[in-house]
DSSP file (Angstrom, degrees, kcal/mol; ACC not computed):
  #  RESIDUE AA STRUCTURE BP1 BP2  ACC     N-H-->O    O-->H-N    N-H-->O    O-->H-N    TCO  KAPPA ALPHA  PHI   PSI    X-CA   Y-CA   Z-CA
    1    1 A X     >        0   0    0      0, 0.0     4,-3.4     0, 0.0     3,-0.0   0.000 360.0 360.0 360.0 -61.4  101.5   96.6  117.8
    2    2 A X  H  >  +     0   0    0      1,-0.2     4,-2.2     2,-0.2     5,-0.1   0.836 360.0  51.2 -33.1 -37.9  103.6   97.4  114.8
    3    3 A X  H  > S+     0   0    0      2,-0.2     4,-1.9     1,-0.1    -1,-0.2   0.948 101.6  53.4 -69.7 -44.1  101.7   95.0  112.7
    4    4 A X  H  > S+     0   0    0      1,-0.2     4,-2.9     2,-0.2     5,-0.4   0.955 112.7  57.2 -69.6 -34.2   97.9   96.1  113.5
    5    5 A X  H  X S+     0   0    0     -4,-3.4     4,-2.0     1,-0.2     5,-0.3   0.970 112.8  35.5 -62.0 -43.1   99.7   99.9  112.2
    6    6 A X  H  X S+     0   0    0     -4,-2.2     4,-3.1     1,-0.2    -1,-0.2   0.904 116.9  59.4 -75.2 -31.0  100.8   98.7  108.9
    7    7 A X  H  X S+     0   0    0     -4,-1.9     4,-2.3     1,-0.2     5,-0.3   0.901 112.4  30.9 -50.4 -39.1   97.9   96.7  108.8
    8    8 A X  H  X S+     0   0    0     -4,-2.9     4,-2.7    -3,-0.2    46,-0.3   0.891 115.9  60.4 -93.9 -23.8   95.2   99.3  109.0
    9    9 A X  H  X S+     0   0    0     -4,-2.0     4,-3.3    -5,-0.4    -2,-0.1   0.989 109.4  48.3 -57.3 -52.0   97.6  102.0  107.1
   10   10 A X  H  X S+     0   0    0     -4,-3.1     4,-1.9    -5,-0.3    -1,-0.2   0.860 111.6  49.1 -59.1 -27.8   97.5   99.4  104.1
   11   11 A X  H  X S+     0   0    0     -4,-2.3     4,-2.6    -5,-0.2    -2,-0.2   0.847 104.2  58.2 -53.4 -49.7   94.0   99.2  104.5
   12   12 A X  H  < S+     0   0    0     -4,-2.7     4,-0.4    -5,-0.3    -2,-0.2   0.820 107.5  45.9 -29.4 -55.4   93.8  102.6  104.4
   13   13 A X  H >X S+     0   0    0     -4,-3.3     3,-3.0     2,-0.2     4,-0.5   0.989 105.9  55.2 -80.4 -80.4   95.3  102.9  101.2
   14   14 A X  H >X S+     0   0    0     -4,-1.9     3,-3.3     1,-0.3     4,-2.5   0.559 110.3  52.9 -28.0 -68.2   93.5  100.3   99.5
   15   15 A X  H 3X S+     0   0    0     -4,-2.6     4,-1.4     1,-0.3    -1,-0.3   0.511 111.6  41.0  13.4 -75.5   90.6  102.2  100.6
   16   16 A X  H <4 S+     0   0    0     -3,-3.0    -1,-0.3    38,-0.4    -2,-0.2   0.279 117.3  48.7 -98.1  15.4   91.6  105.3   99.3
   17   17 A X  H << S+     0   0    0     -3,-3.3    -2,-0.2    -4,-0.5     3,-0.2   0.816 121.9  33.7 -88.8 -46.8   93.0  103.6   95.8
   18   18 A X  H  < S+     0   0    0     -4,-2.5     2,-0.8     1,-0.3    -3,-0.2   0.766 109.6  61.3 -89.1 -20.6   89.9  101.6   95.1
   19   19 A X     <  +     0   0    0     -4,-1.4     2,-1.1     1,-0.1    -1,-0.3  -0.720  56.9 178.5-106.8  93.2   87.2  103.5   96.3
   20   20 A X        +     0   0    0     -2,-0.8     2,-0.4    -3,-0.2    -1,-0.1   0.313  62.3  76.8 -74.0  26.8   87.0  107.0   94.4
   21   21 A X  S >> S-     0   0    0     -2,-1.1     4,-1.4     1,-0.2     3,-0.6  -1.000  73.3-148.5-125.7 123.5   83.6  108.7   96.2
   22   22 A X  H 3> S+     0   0    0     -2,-0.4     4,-1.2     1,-0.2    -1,-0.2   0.854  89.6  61.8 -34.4 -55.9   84.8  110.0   99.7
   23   23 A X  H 3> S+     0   0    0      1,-0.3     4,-0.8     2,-0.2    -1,-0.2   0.468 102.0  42.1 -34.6 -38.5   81.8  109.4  101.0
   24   24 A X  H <> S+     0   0    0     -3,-0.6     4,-1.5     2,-0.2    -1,-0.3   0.717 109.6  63.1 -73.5 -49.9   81.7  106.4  100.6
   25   25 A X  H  X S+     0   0    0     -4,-1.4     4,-1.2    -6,-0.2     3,-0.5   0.901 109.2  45.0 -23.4 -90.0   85.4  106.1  101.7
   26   26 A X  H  X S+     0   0    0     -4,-1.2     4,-2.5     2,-0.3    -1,-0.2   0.603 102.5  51.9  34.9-108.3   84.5  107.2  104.7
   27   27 A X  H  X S+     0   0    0     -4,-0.8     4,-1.7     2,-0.2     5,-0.3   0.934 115.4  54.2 -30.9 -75.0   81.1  105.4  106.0
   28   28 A X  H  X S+     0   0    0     -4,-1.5     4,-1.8    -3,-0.5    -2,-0.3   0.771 108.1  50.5 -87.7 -36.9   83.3  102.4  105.1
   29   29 A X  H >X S+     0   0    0     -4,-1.2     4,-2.1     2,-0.2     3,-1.5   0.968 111.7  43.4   8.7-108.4   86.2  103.9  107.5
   30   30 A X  H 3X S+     0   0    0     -4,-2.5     4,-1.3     1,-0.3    -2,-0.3   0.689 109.0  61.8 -63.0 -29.7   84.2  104.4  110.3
   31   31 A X  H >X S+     0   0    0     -4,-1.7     4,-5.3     2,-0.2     3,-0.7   0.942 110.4  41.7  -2.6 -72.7   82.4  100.7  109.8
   32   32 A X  H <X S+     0   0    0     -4,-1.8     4,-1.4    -3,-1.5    -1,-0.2   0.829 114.3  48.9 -59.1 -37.2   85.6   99.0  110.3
   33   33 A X  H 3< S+     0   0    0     -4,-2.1    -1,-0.3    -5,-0.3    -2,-0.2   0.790 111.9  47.3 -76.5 -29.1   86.6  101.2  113.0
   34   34 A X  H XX S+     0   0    0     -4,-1.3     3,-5.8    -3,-0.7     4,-1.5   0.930 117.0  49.5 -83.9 -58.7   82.9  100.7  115.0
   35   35 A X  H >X S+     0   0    0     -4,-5.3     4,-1.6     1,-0.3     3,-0.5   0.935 108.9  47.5 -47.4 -33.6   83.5   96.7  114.3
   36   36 A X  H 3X S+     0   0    0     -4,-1.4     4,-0.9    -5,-0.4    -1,-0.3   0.496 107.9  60.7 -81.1   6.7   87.2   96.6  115.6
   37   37 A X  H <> S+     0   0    0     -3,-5.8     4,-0.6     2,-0.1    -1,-0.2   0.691  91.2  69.8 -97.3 -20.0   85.6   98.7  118.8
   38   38 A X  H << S+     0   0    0     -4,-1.5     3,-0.3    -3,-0.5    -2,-0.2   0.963 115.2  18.6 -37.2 -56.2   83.5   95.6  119.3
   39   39 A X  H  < S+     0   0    0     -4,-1.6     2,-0.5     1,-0.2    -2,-0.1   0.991 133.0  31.9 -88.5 -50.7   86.5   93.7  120.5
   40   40 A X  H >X S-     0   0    0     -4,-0.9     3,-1.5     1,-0.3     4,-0.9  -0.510  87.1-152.8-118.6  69.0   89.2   95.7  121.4
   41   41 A X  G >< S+     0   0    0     -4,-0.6     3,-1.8    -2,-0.5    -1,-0.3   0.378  77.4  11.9  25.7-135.8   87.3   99.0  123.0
   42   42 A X  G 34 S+     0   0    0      1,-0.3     4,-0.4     2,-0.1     3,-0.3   0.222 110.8  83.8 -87.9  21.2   88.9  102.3  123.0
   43   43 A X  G <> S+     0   0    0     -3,-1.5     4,-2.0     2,-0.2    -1,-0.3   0.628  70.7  85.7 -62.0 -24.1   92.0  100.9  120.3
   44   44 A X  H <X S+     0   0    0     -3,-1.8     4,-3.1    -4,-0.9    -1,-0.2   0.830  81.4  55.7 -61.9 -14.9   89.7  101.7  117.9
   45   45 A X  H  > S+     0   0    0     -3,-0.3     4,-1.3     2,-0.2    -2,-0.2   0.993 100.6  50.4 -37.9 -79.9   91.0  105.2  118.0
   46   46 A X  H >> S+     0   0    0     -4,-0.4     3,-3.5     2,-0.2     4,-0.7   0.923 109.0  56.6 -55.4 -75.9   94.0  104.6  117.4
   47   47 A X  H 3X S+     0   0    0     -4,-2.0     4,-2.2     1,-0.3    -2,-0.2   0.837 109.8  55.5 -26.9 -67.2   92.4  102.1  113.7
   48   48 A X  H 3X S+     0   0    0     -4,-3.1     4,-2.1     2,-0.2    -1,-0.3   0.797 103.7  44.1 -61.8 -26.7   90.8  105.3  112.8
   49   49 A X  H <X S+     0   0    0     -3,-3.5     4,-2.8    -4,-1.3    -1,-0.2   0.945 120.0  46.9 -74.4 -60.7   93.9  107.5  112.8
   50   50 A X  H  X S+     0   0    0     -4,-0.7     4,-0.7     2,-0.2     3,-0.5   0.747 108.4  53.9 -18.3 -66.1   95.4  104.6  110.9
   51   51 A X  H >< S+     0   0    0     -4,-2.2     3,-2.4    -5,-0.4    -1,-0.2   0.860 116.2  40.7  -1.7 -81.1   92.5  104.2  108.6
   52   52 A X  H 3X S+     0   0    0     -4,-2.1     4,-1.0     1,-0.3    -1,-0.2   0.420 104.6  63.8 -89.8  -8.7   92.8  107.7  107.7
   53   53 A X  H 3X S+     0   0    0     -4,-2.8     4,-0.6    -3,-0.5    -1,-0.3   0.755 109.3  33.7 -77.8 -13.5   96.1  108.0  107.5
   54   54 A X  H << S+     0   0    0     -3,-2.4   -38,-0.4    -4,-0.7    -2,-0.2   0.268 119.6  58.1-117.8  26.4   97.0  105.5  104.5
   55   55 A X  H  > S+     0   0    0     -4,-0.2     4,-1.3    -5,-0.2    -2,-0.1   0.526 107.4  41.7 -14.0 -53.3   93.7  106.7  103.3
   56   56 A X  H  X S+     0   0    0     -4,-1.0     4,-1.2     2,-0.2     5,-0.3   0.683 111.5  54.7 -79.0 -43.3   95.0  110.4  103.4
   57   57 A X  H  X S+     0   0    0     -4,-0.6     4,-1.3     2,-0.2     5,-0.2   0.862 110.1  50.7 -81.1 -34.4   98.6  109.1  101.8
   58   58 A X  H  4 S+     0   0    0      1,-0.2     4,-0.5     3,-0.2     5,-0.3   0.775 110.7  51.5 -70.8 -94.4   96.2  107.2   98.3
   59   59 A X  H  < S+     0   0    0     -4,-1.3     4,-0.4     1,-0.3    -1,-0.2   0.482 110.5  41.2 -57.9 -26.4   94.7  110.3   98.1
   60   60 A X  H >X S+     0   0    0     -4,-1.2     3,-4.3     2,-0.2     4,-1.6   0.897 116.2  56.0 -44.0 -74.7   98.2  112.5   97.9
   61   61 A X  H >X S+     0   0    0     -4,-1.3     3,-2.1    -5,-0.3     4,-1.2   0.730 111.3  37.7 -35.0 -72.3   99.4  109.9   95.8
   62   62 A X  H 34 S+     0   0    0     -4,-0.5    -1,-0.3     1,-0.3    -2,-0.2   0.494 113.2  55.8 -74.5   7.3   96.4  110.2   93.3
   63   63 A X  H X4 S+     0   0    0     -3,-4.3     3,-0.6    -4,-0.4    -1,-0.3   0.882 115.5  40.7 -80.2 -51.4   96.4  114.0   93.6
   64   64 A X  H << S+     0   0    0     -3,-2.1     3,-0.5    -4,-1.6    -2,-0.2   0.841 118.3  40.8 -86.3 -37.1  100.3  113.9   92.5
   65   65 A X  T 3< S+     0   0    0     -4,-1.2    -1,-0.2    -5,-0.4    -2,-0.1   0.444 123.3  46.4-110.4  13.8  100.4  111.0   89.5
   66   66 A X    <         0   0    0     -3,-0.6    -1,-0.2    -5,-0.3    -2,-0.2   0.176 360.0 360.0-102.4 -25.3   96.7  112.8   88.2
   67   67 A X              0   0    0     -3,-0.5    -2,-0.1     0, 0.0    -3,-0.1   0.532 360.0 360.0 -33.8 360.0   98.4  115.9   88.6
C-alpha cells in the first residue's frame, strides 16, 4: 500500500516538474487515474489524491525556487 502512495506522489511530481500548462497537467491526471480505475475500481480515488498531491507539492516547489 505504502508503495502505490510514493508511487503515484512521485508521479505526481514529475507531472507537475515537467509539464508547465495545468491544463494539460491535469487531463493527463485524470487519464491515469480513469486507466488505474479499469483495474482496481474505486482505489482510483485514492491515485487521484495522490496524483494531485505530489503534483500540488512541484508546483509549491517551483513557486518557492522561481520566487
Amino acid at each position: 500500500m505504502f508503495f502505490y502512495f510514493l508511487l503515484f506522489c512521485v508521479t505526481g511530481f514529475i507531472i507537475g516538474t515537467v509539464l508547465k500548462d495545468v491544463k494539460i497537467a491535469m487531463i493527463t491526471i485524470v487519464i491515469i487515474t480513469l486507466f488505474w480505475a479499469l483495474k482496481y475500481g474505486p482505489w482510483a480515488l485514492a491515485t487521484l489524491f495522490e496524483l494531485l498531491l505530489g503534483f500540488s507539492v512541484a508546483r509549491a516547489a517551483r513557486k518557492e525556487i522561481y520566487k
